[in-house]
N, C-alpha and C positions, 0 to 999 in steps of 0.2 A: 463574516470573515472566512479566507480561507482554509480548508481545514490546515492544508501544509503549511500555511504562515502560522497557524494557531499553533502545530506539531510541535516548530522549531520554536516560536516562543516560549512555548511549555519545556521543553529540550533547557534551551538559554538559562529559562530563572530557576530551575534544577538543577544545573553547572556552579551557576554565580553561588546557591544557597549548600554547594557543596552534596548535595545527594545524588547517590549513586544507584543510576535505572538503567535496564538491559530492555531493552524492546525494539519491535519489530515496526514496521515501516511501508507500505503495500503502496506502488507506485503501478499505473498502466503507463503501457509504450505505445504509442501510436506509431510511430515506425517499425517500433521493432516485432509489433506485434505481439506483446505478451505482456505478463501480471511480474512484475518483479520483487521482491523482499529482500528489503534491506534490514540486515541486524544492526540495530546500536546500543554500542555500552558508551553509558555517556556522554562523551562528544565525539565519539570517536563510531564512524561505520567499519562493522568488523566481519562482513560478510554480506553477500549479494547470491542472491537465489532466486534464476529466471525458471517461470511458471508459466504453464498453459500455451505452450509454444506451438503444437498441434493444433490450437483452434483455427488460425491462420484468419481472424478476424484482428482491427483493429482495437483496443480497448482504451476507450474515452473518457471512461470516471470510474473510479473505487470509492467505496464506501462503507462503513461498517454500521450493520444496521444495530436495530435492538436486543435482535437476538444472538448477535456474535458474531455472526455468519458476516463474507465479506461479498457484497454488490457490486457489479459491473455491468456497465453498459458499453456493448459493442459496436462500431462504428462501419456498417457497411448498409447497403441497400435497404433489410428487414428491419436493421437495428434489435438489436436483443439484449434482456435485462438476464444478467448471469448467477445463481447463490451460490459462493461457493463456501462449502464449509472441512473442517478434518475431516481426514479420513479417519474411519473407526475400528 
């Protein structure tokens, strides 16, 4: 399943059961070229924070691995696998 189908599901039966969760959301732009995060308090998006805009590569998949850190894969000629994690 996809993970954003699975996101939103999880999101839905958290609404319906009444609990209230703030979390974040990591989408890649392939046009626009960058990592974006999206805040959500629950159902509601209450902020949007575009990321990695400097790279000037496309980004084709996010992912949060095991360790926390979040994975991308870039979409031009090399293709490259990205970590990215907080800064400390």
């Amino acid at each position: 399943m996809n993970a954003i189908i699975l996101a939103v599901l999880v999101m839905l039966i958290l609404a319906m059961l009444r609990v209230h969760v703030v979390l974040s959301l990591f989408v890649g732009a392939l046009a626009g070229q960058m990592l974006v995060r999206l805040s959500v308090d629950g159902e509601t998006i209450t902020g949007e924070e575009r990321l990695l805009q400097g790279l000037r590569e496309r980004i084709r998949d996010v992912r949060m691995g095991p360790d926390g850190a979040l994975y991308l894969v870039t979409d031009n000629n090399a293709g490259r696998v990205l970590k990215v994690t907080p800064a400390k």
